[in-house]
PDB file of N, CA, C and O in Angstrom:
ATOM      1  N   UNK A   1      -2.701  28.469  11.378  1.00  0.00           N
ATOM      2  CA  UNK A   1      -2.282  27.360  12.228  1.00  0.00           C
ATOM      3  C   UNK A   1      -0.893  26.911  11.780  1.00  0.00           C
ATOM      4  O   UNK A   1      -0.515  26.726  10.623  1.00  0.00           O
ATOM      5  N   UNK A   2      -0.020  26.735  13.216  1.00  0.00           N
ATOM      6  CA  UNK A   2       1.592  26.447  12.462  1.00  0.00           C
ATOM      7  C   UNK A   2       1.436  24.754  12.450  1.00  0.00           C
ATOM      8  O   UNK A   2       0.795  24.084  13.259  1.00  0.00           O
ATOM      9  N   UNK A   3       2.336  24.195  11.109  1.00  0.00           N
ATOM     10  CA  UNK A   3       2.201  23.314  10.732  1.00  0.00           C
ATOM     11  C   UNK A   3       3.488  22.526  12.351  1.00  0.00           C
ATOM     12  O   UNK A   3       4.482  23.083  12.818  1.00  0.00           O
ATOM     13  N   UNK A   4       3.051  21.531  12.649  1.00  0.00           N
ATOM     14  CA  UNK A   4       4.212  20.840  13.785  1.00  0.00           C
ATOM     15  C   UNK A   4       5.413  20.497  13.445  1.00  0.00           C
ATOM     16  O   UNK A   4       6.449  20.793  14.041  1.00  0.00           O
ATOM     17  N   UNK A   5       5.245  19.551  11.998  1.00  0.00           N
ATOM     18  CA  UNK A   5       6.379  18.749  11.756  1.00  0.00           C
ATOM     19  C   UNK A   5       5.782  18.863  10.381  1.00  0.00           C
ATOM     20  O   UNK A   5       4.593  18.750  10.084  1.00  0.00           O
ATOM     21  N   UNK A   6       7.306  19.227   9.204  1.00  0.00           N
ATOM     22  CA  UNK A   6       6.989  18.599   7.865  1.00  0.00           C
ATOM     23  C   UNK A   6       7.739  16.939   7.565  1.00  0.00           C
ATOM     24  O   UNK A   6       7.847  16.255   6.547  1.00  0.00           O
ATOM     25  N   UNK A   7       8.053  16.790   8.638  1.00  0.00           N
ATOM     26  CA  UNK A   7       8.336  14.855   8.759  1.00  0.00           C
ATOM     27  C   UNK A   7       7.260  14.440   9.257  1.00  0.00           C
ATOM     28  O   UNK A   7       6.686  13.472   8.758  1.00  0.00           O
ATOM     29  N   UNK A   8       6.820  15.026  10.234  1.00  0.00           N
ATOM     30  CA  UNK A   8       5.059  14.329  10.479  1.00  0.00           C
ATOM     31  C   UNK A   8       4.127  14.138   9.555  1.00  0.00           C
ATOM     32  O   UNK A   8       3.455  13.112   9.443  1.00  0.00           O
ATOM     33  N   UNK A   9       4.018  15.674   8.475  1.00  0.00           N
ATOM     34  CA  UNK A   9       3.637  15.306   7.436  1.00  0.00           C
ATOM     35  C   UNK A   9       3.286  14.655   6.167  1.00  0.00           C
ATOM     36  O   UNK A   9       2.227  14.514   5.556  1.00  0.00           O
ATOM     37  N   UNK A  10       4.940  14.177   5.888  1.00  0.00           N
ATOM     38  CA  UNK A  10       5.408  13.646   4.971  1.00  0.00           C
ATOM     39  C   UNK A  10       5.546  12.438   5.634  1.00  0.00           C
ATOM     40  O   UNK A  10       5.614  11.588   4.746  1.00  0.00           O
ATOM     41  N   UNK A  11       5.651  11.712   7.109  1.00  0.00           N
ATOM     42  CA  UNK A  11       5.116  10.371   7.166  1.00  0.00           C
ATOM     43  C   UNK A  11       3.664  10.107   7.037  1.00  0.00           C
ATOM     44  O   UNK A  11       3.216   9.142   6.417  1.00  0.00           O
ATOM     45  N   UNK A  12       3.126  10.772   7.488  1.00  0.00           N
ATOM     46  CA  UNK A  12       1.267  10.640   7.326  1.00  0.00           C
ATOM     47  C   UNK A  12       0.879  10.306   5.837  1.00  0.00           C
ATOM     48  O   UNK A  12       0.071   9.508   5.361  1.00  0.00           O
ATOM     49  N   UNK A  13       1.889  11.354   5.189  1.00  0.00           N
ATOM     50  CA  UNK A  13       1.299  10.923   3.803  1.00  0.00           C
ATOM     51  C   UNK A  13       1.608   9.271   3.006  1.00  0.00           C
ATOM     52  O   UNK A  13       0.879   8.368   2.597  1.00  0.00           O
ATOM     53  N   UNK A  14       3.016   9.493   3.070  1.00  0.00           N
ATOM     54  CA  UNK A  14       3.543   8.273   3.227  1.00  0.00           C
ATOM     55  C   UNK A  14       2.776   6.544   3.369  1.00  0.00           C
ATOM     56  O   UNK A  14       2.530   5.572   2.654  1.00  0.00           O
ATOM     57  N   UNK A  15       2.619   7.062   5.003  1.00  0.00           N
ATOM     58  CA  UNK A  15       1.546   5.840   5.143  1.00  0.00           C
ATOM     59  C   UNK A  15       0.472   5.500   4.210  1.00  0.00           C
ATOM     60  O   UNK A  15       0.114   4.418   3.744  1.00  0.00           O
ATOM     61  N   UNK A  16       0.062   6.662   4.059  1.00  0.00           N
ATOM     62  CA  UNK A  16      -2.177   6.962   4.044  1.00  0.00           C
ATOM     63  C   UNK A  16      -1.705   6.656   2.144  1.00  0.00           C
ATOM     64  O   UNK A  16      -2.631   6.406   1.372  1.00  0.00           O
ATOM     65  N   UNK A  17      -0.387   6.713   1.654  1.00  0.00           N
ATOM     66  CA  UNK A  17      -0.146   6.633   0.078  1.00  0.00           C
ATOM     67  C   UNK A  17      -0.411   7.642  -0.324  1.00  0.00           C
ATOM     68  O   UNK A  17      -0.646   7.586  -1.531  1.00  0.00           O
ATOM     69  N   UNK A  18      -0.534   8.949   0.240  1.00  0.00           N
ATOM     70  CA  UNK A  18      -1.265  10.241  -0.837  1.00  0.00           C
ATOM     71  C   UNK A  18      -0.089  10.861  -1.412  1.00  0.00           C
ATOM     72  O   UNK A  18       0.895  10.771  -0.678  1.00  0.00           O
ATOM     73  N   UNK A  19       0.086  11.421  -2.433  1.00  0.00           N
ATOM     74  CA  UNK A  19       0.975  12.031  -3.212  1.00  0.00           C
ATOM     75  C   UNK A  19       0.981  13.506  -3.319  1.00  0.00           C
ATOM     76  O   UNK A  19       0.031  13.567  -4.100  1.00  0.00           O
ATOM     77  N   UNK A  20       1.249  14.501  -3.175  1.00  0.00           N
ATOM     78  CA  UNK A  20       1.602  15.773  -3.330  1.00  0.00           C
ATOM     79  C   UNK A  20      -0.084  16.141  -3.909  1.00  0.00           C
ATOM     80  O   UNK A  20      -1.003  16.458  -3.154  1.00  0.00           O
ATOM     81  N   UNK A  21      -0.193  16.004  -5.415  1.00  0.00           N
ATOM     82  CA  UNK A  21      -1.671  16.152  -6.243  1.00  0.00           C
ATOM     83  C   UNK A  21      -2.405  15.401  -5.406  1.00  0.00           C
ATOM     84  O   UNK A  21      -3.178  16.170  -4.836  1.00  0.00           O
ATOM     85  N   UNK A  22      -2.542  14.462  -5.091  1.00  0.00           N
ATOM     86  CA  UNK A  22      -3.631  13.679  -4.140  1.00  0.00           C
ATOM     87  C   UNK A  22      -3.945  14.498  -3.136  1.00  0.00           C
ATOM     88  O   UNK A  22      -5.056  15.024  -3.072  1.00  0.00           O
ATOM     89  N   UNK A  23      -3.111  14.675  -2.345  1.00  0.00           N
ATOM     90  CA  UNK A  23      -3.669  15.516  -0.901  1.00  0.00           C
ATOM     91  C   UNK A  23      -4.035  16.890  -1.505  1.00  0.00           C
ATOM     92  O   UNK A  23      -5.029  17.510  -1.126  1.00  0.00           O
ATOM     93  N   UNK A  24      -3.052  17.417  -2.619  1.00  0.00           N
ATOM     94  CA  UNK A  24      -3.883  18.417  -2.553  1.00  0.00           C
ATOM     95  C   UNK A  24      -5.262  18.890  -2.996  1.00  0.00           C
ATOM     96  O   UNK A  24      -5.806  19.990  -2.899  1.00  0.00           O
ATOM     97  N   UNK A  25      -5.648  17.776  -3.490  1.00  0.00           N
ATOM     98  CA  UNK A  25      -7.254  17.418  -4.101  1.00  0.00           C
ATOM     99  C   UNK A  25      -8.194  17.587  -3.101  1.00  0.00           C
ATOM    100  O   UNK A  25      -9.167  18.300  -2.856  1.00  0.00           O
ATOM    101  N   UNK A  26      -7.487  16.571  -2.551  1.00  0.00           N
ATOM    102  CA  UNK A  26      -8.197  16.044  -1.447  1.00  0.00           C
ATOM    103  C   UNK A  26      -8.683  17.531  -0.268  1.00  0.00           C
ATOM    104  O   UNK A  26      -9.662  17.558   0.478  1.00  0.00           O
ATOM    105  N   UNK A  27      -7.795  18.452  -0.426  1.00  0.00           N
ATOM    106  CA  UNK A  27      -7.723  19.516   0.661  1.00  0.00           C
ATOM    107  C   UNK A  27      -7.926  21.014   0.068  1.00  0.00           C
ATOM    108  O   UNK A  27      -7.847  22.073   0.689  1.00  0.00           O
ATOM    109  N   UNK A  28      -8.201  20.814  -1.258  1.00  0.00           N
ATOM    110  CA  UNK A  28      -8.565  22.156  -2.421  1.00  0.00           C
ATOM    111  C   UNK A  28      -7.878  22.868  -2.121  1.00  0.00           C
ATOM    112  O   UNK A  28      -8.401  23.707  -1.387  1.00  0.00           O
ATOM    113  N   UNK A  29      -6.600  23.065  -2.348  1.00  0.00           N
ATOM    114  CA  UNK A  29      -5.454  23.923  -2.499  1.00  0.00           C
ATOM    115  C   UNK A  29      -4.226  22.981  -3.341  1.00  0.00           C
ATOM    116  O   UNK A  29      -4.324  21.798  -3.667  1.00  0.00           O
ATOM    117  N   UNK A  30      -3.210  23.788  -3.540  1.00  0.00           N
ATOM    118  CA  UNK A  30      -1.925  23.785  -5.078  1.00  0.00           C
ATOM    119  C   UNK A  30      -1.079  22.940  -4.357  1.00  0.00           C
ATOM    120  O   UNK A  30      -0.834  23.040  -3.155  1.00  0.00           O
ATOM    121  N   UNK A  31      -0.595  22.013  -5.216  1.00  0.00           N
ATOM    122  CA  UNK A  31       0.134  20.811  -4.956  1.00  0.00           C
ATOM    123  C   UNK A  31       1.890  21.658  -5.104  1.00  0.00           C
ATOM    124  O   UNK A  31       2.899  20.978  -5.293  1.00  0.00           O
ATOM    125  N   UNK A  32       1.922  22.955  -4.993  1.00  0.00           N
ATOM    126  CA  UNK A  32       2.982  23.701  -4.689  1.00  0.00           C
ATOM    127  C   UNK A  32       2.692  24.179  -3.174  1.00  0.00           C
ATOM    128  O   UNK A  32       3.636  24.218  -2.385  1.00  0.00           O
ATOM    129  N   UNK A  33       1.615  24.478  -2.835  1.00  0.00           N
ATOM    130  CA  UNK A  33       1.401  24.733  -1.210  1.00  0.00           C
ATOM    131  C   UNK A  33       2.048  23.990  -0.387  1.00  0.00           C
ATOM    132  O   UNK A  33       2.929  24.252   0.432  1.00  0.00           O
ATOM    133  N   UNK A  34       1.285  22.589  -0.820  1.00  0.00           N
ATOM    134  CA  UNK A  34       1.860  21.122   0.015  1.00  0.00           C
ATOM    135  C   UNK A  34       3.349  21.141  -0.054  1.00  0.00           C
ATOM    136  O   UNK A  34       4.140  21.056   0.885  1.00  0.00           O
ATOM    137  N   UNK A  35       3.596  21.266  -1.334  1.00  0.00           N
ATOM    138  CA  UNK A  35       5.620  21.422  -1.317  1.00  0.00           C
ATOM    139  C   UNK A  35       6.358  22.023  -0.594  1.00  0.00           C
ATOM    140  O   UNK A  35       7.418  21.626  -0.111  1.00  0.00           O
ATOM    141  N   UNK A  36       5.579  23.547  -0.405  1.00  0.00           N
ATOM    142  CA  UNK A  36       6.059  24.396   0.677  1.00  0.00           C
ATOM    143  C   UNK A  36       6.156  24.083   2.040  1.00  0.00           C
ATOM    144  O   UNK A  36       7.049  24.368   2.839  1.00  0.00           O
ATOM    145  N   UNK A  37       4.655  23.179   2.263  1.00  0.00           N
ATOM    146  CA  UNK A  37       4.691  23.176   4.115  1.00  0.00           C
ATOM    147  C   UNK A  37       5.966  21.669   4.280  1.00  0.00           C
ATOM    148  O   UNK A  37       6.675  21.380   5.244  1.00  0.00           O
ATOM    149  N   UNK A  38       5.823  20.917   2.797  1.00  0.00           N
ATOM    150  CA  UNK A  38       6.978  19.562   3.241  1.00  0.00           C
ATOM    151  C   UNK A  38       8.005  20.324   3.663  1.00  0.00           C
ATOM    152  O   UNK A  38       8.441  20.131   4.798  1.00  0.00           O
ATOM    153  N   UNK A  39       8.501  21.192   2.938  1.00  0.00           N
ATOM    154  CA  UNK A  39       9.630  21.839   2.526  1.00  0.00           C
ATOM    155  C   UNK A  39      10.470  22.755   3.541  1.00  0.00           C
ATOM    156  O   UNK A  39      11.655  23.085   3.587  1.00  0.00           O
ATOM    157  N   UNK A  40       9.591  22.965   4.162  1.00  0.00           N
ATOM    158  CA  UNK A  40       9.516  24.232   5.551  1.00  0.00           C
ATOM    159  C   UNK A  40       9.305  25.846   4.818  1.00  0.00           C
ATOM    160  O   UNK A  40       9.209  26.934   5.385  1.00  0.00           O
ATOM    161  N   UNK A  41       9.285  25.588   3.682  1.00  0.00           N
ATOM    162  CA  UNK A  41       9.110  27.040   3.374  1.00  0.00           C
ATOM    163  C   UNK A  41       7.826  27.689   3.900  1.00  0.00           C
ATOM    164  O   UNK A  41       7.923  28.853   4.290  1.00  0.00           O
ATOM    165  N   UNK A  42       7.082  27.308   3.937  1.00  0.00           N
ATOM    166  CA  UNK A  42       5.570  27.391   4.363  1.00  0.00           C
ATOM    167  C   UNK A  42       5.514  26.878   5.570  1.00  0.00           C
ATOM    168  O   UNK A  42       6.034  25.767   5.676  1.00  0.00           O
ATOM    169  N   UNK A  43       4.905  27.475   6.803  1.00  0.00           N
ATOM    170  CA  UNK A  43       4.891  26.734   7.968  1.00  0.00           C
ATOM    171  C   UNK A  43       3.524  26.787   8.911  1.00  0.00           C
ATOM    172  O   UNK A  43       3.310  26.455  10.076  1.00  0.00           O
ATOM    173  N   UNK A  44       2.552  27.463   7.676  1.00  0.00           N
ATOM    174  CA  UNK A  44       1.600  27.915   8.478  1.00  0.00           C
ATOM    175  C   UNK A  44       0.275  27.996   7.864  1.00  0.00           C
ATOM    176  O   UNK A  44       0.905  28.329   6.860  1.00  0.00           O
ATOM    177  N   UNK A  45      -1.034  28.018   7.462  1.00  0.00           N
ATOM    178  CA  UNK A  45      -1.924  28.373   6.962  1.00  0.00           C
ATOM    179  C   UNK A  45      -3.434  28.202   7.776  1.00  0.00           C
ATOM    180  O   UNK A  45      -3.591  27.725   8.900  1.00  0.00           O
ATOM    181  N   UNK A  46      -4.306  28.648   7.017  1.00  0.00           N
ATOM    182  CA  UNK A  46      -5.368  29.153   7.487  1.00  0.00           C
ATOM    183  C   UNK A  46      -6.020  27.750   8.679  1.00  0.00           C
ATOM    184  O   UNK A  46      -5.657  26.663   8.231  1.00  0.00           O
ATOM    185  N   UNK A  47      -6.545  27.655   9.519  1.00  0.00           N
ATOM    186  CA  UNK A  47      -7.746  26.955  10.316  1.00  0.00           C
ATOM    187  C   UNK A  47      -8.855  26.011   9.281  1.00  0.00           C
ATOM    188  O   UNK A  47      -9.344  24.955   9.683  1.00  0.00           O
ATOM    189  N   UNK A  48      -9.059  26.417   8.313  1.00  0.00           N
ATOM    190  CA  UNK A  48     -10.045  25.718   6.877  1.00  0.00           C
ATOM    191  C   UNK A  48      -9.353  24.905   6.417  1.00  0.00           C
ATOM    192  O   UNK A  48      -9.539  23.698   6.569  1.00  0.00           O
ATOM    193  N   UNK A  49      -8.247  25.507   5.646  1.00  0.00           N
ATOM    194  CA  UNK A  49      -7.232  24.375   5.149  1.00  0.00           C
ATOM    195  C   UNK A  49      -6.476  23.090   5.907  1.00  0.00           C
ATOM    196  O   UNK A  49      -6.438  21.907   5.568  1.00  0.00           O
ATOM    197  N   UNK A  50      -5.790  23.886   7.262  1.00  0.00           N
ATOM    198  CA  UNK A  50      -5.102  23.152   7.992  1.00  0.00           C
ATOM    199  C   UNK A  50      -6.249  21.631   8.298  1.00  0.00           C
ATOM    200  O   UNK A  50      -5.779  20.501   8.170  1.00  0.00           O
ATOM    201  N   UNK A  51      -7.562  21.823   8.653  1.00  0.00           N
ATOM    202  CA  UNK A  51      -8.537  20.873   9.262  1.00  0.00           C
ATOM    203  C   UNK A  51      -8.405  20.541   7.876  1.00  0.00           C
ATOM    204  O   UNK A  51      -7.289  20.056   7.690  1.00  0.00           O
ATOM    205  N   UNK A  52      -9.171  20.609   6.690  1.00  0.00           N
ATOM    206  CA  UNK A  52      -9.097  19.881   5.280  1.00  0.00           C
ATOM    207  C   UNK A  52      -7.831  18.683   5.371  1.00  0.00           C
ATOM    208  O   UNK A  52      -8.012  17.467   5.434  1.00  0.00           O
ATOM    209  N   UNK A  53      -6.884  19.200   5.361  1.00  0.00           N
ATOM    210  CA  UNK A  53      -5.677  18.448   5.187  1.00  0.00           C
ATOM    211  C   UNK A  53      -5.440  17.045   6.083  1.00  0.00           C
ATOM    212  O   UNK A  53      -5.050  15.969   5.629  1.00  0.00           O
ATOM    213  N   UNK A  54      -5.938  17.491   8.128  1.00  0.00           N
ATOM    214  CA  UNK A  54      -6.346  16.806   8.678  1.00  0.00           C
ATOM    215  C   UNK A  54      -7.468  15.564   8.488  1.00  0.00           C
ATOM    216  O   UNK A  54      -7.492  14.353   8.709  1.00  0.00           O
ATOM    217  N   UNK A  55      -8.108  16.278   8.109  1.00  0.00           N
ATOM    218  CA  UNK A  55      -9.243  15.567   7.364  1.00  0.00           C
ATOM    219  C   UNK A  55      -9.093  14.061   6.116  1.00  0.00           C
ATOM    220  O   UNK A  55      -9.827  13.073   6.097  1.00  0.00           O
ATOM    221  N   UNK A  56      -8.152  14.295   5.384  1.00  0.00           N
ATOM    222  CA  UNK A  56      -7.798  13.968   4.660  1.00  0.00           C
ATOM    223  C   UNK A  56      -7.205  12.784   4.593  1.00  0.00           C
ATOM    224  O   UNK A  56      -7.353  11.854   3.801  1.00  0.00           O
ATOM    225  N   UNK A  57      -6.230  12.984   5.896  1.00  0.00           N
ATOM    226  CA  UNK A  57      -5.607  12.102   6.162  1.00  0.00           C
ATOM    227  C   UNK A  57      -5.794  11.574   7.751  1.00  0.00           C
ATOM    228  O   UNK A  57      -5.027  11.125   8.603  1.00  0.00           O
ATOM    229  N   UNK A  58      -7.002  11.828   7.692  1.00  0.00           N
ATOM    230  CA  UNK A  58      -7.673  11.041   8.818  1.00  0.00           C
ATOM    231  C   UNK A  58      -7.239  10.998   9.816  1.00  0.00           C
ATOM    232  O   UNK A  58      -7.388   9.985  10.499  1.00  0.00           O
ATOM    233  N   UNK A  59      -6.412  12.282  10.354  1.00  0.00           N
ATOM    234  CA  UNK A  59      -5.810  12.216  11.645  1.00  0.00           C
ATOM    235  C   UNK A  59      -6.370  13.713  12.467  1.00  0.00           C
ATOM    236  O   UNK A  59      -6.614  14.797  11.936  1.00  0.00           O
ATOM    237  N   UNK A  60      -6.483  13.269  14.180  1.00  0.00           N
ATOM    238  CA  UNK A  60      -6.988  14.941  14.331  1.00  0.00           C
ATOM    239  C   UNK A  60      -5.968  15.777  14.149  1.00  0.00           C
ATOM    240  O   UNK A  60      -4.769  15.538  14.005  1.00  0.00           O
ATOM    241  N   UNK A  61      -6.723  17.058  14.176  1.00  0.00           N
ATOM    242  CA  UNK A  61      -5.675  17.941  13.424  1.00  0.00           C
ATOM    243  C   UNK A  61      -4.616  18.417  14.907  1.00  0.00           C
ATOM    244  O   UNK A  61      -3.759  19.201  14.499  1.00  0.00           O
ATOM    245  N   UNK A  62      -4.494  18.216  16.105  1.00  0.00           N
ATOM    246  CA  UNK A  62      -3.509  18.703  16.717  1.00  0.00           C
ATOM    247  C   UNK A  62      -2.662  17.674  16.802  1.00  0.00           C
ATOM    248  O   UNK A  62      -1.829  17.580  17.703  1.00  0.00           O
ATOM    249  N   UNK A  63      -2.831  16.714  15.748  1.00  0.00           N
ATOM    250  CA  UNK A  63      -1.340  15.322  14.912  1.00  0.00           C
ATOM    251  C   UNK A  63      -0.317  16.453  14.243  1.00  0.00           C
ATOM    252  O   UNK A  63       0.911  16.463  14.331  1.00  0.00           O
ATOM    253  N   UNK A  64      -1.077  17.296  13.629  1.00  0.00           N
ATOM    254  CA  UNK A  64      -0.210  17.682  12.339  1.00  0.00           C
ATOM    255  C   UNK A  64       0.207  19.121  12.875  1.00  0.00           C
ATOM    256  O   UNK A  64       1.356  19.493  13.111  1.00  0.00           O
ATOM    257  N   UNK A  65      -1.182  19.987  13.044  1.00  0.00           N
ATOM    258  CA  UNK A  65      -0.908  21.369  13.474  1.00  0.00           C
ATOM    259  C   UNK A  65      -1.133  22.222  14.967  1.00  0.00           C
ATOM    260  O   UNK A  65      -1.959  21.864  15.807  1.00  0.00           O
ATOM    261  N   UNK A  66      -0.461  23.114  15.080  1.00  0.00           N
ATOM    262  CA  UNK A  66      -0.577  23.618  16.629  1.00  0.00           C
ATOM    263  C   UNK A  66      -1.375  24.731  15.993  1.00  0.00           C
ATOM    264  O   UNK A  66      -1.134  25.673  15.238  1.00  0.00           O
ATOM    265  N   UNK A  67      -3.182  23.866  17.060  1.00  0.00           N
ATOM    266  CA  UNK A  67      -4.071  25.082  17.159  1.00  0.00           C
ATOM    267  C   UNK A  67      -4.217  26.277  17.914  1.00  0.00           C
ATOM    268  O   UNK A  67      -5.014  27.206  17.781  1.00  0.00           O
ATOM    269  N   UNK A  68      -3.281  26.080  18.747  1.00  0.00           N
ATOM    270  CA  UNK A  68      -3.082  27.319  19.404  1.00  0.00           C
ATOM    271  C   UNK A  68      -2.120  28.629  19.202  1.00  0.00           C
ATOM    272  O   UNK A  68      -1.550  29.348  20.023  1.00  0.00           O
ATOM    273  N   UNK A  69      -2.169  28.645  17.892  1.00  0.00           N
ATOM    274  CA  UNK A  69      -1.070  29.624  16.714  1.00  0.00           C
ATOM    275  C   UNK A  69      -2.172  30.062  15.585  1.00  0.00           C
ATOM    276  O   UNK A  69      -2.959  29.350  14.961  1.00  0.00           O
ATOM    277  N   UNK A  70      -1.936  31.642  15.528  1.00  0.00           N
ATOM    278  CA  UNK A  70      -2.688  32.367  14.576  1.00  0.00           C
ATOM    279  C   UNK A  70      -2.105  31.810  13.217  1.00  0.00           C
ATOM    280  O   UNK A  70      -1.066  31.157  13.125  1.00  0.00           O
ATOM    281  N   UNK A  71      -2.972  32.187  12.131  1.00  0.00           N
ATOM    282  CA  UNK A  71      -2.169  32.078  10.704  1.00  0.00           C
ATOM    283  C   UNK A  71      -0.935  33.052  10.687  1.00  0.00           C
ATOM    284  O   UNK A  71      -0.028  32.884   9.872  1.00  0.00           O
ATOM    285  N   UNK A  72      -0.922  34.123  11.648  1.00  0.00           N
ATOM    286  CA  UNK A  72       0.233  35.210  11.274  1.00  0.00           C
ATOM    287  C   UNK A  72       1.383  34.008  11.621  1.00  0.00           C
ATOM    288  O   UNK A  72       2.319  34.085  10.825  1.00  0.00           O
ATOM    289  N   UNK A  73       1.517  33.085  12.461  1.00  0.00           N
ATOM    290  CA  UNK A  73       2.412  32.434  13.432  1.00  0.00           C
ATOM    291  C   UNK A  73       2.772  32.831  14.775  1.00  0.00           C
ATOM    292  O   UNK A  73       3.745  32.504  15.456  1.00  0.00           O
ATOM    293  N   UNK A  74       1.555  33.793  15.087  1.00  0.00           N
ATOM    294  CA  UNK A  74       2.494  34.221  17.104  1.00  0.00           C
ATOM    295  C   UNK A  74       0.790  33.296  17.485  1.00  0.00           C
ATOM    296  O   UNK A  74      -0.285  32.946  16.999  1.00  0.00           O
ATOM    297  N   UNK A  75       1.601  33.297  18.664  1.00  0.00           N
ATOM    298  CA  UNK A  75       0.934  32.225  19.376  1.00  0.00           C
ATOM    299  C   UNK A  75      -0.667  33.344  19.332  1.00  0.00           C
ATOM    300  O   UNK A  75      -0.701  34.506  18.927  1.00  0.00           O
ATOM    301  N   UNK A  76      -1.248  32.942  19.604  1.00  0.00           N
ATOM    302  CA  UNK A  76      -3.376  33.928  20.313  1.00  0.00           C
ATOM    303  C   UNK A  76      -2.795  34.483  21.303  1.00  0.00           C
ATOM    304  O   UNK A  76      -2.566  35.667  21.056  1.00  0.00           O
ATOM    305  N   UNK A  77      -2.264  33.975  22.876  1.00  0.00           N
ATOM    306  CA  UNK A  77      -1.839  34.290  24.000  1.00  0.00           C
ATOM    307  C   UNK A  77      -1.323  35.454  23.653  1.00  0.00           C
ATOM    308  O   UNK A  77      -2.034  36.332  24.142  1.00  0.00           O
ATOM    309  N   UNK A  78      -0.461  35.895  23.067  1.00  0.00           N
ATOM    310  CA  UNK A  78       0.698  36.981  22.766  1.00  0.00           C
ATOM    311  C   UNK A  78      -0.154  38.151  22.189  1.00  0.00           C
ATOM    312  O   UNK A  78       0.259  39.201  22.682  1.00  0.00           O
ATOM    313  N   UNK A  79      -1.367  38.403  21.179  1.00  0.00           N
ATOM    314  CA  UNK A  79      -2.503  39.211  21.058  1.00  0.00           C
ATOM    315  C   UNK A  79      -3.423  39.459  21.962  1.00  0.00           C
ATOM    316  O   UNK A  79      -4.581  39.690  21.615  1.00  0.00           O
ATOM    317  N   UNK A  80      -3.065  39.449  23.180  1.00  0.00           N
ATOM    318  CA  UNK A  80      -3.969  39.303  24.380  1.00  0.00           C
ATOM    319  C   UNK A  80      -3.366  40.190  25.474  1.00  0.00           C
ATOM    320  O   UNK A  80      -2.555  39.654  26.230  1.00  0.00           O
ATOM    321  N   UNK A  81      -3.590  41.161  25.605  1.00  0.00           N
ATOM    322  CA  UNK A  81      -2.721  42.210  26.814  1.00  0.00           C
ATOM    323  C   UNK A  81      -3.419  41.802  28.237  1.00  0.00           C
ATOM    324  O   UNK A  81      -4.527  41.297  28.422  1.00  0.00           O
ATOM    325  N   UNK A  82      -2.506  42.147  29.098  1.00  0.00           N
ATOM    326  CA  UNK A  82      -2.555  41.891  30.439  1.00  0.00           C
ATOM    327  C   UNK A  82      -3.794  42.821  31.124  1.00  0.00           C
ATOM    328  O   UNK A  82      -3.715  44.044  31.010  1.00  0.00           O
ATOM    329  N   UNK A  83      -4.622  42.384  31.640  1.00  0.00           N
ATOM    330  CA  UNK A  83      -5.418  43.211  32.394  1.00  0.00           C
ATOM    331  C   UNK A  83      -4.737  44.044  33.867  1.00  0.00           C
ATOM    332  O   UNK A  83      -4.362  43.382  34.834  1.00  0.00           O
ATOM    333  N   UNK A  84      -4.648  45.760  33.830  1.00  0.00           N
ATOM    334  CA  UNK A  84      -4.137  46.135  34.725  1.00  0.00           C
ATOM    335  C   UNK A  84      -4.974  46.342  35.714  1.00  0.00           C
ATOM    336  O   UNK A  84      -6.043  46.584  35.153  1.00  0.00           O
ATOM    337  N   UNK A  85      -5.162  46.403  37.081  1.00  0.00           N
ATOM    338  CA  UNK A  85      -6.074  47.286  38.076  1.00  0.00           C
ATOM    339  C   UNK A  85      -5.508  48.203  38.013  1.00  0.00           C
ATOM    340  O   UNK A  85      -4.357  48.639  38.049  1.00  0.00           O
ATOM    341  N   UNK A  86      -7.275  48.704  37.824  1.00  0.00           N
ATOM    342  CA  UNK A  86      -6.927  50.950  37.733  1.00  0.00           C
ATOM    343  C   UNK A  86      -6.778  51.229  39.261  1.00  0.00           C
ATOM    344  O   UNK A  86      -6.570  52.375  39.662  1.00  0.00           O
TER     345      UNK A  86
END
């Protein structure tokens, strides 16, 4: 799932007070992960995590991430070929 905004992020956290180690407690993954998606280096991760994180910070998750994006980052639509008539 691609992350939307790492300013969306980093206001959510902001608000909610969670800190880098906090959320990432909170979402069982490395408080270097979280750095990455603030960061833009990271823009994407799994459907488990992404909802955890949501979770976390108590917002639904299409606040933070676009569910309609694989973990690779191409959209689902784009893995989906056109049906031809034979």
């Amino acid at each position: 799932m691609r992350l939307r905004s790492p300013a969306t992020l980093r206001a959510l956290m902001e608000q909610y007070g969670f800190s880098l180690g906090r959320l990432a407690r909170y979402a069982d993954c490395s408080k270097g992960f979280i750095s990455h998606l603030l960061s833009g280096r990271r823009s994407s991760c799994t459907p488990e995590l992404a909802a955890r994180i949501a979770e976390a910070l108590n917002v639904p998750l299409e606040v933070i991430f676009d569910a309609n994006v694989s973990p690779t980052g191409m959209s689902s639509d784009k893995h989906k070929r056109e049906k031809v008539p034979a």
